[in-house]
Backbone as JSON, one array per atom type, in Angstrom:
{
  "sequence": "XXXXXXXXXXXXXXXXXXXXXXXXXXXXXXXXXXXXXXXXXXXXXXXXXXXXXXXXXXXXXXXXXXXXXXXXXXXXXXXXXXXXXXXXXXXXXXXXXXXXXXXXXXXXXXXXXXXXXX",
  "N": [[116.12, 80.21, 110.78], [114.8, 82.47, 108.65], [114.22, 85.74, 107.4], [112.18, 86.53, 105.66], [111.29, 84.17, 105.91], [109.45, 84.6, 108.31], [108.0, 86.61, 108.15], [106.73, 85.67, 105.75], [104.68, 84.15, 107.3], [103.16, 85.75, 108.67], [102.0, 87.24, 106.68], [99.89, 85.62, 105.81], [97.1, 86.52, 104.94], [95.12, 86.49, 102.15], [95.23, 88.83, 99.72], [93.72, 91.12, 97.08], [95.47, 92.0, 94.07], [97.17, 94.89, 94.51], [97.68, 98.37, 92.78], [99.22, 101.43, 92.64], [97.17, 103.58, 91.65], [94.96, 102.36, 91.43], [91.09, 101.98, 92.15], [89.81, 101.41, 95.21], [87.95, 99.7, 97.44], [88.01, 99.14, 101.0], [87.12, 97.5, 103.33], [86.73, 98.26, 106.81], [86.93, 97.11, 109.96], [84.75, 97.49, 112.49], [84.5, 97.91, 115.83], [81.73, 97.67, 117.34], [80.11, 96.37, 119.96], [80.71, 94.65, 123.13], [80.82, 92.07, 121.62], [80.64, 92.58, 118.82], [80.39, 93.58, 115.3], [81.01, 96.03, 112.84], [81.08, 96.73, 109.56], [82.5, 98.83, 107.65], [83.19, 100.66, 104.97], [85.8, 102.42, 103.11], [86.16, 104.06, 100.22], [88.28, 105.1, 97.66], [90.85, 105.91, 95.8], [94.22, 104.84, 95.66], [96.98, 106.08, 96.28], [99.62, 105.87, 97.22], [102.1, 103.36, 97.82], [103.7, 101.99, 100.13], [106.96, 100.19, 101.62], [107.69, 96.64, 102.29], [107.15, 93.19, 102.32], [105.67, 91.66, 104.6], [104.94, 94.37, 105.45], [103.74, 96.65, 104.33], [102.05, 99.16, 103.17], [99.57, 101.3, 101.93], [97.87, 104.08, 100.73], [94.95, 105.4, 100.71], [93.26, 108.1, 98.79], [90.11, 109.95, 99.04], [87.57, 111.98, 97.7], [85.58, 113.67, 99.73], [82.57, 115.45, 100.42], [83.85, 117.98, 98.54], [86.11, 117.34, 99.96], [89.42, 116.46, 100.45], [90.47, 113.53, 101.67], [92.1, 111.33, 103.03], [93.97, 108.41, 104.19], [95.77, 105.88, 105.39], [96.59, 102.66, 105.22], [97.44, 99.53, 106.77], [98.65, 96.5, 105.16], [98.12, 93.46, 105.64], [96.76, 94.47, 107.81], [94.7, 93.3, 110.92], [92.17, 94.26, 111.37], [91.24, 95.6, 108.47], [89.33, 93.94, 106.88], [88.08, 92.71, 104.37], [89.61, 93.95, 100.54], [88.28, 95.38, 98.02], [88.48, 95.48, 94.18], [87.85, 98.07, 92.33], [88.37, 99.82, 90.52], [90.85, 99.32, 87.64], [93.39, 101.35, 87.44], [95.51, 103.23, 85.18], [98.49, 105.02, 85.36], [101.32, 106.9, 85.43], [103.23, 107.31, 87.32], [105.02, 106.72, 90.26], [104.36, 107.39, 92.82], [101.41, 109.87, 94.0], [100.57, 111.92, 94.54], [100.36, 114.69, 93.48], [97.62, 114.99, 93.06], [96.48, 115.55, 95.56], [96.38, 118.28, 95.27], [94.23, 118.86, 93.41], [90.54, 119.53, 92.81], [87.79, 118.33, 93.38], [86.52, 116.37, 90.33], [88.36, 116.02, 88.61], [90.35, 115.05, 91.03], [89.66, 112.79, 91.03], [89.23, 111.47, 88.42], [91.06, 108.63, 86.83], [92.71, 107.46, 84.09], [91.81, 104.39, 82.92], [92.81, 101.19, 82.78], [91.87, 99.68, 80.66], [92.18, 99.6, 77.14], [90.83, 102.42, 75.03], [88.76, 101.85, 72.43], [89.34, 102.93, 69.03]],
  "CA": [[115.0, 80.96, 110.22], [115.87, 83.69, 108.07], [113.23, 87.57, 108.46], [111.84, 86.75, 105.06], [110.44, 83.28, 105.98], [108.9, 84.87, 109.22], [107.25, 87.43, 107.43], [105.62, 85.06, 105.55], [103.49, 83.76, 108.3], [102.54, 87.07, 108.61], [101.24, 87.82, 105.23], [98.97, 84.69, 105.34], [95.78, 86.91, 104.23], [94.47, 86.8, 101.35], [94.51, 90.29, 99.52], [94.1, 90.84, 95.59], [97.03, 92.55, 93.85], [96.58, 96.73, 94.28], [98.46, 99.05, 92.44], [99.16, 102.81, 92.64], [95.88, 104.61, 90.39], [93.92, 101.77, 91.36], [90.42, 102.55, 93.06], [89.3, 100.53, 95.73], [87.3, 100.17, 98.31], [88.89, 98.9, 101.75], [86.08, 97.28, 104.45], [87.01, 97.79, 107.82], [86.19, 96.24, 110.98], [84.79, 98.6, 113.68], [83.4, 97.52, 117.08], [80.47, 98.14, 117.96], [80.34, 96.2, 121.06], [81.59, 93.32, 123.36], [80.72, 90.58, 120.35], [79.63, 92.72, 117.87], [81.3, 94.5, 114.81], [80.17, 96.38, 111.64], [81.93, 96.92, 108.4], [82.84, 100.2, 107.22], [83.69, 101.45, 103.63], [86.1, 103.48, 102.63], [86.2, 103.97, 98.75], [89.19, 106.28, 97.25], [92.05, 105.84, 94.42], [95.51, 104.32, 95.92], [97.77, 107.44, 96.12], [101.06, 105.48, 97.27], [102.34, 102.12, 98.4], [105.11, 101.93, 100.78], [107.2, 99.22, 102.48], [107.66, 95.42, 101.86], [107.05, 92.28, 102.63], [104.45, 92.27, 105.48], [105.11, 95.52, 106.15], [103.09, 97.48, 103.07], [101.13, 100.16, 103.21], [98.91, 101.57, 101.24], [97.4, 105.6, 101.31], [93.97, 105.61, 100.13], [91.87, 109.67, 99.05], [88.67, 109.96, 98.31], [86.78, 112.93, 97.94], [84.13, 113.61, 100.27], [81.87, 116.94, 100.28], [84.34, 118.84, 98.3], [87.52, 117.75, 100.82], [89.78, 115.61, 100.67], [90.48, 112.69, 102.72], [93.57, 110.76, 103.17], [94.11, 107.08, 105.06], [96.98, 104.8, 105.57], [96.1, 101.13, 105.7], [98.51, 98.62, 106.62], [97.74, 95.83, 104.03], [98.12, 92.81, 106.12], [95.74, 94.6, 109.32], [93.57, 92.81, 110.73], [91.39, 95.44, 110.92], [90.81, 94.84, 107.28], [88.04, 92.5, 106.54], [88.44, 92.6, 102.57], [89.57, 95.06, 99.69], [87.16, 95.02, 96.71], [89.17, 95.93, 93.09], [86.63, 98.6, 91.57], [88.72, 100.0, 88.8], [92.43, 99.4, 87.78], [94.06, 102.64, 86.72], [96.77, 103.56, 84.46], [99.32, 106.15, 85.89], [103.14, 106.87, 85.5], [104.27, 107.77, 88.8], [104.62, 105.87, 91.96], [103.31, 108.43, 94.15], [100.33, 110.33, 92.87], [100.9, 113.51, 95.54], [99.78, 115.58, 92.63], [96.28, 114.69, 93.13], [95.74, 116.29, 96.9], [96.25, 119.68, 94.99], [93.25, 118.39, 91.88], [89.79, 119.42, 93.19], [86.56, 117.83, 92.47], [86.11, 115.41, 89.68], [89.79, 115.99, 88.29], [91.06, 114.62, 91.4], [89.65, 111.08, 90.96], [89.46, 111.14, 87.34], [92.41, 108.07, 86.28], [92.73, 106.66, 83.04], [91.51, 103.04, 82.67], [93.82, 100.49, 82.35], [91.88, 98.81, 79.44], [92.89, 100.3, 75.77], [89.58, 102.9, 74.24], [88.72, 101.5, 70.98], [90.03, 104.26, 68.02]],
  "C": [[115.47, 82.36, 109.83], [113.84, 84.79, 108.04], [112.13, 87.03, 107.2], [110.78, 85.31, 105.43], [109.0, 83.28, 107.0], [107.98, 86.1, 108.53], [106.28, 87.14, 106.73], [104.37, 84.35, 106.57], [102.57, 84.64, 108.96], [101.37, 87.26, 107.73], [99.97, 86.22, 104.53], [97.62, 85.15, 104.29], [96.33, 86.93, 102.73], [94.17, 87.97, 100.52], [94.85, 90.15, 97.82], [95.32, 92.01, 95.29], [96.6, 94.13, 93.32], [98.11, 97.24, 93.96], [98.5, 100.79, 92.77], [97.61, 103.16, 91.43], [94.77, 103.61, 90.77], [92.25, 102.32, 92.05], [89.43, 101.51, 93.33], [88.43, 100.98, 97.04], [87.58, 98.95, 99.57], [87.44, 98.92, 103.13], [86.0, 96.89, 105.91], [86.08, 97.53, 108.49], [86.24, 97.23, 112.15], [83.73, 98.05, 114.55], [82.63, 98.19, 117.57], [79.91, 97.79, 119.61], [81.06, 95.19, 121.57], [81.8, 92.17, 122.62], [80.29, 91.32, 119.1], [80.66, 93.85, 117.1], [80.5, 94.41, 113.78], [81.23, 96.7, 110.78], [81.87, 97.99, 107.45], [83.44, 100.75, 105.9], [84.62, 102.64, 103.75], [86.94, 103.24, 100.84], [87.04, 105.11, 98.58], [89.88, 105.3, 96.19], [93.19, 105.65, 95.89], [96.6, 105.52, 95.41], [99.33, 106.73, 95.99], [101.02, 104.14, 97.86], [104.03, 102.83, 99.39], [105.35, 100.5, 101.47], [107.47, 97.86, 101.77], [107.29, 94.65, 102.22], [105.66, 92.11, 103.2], [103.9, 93.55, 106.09], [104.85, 96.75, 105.5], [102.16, 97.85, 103.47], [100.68, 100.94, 102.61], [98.16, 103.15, 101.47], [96.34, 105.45, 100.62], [93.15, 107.06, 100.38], [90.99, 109.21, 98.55], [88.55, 111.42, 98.86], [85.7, 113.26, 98.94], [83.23, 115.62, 100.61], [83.01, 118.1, 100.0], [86.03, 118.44, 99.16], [87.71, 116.69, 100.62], [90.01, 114.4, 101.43], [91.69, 111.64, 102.63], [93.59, 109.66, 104.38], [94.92, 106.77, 104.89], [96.79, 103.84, 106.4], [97.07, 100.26, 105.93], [97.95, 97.52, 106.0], [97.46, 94.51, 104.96], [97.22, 93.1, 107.41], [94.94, 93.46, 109.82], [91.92, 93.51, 111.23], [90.41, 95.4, 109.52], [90.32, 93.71, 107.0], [88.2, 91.98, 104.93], [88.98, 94.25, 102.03], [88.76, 94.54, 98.72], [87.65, 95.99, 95.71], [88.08, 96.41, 92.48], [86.66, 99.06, 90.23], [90.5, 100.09, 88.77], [92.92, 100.73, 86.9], [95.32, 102.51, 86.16], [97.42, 104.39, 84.88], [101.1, 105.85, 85.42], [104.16, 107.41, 85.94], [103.85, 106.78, 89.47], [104.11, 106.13, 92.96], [102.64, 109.58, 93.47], [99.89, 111.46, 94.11], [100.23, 114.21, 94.73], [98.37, 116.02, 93.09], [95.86, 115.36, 94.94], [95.79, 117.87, 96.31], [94.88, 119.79, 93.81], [92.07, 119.1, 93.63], [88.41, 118.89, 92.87], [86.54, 116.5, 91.94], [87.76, 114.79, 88.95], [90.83, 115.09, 89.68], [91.06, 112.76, 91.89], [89.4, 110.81, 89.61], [90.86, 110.59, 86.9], [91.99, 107.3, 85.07], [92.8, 105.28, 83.94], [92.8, 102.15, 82.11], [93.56, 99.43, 80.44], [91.5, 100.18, 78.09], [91.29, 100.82, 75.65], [90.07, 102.72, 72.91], [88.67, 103.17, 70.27], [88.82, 104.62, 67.59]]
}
């Protein structure tokens, strides 16, 4: 058994295919009590990916009252209940660092991946 086949048994879930600029929204799983759990939003733009295999990770900001906010999801968690693809962005960097210095509307404003008619 070779690292890459074991990895796959890992990466069984289910997740759709996220890119850097994308902006999603990422529905964890937070206990509430001994049987009981609720599902938690967090909506931002995909700043960076890191890692491989099973072992990818994802940085999701969002804005919230003026401040930033910054996460790092491991994609495979199980923590993670679903991601939900809200809008695919266009960008042309791999890491989108820039954007913790943007404030406001500028710092989640990404071009659309689909072409504006001329």
């Amino acid at each position: 058994m070779d690292i890459k086949s074991i990895e796959a048994g890992f990466a069984k879930k289910e997740m759709p295919e996220i890119n850097v600029g994308d902006t999603v929204k990422v529905m964890t799983r937070i206990k509430e009590g001994p049987d009981k759990f609720r599902l938690h939003p967090f909506e931002g733009v995909i700043i960076a990916k890191t890692g491989s295999g099973s072992k990818v990770n994802f940085t999701v900001k969002k804005v919230s009252f003026g401040e930033g906010i910054e996460r790092v999801f491991p994609l495979y968690s199980p923590v993670i209940e679903r991601i939900e693809l809200i809008r695919s962005g266009k960008v042309r960097r791999a890491k989108l660092y820039y954007l913790r210095g943007k404030i406001g509307k500028h710092a989640t404003k990404i071009e659309s991946k689909t072409e504006k008619p001329s």
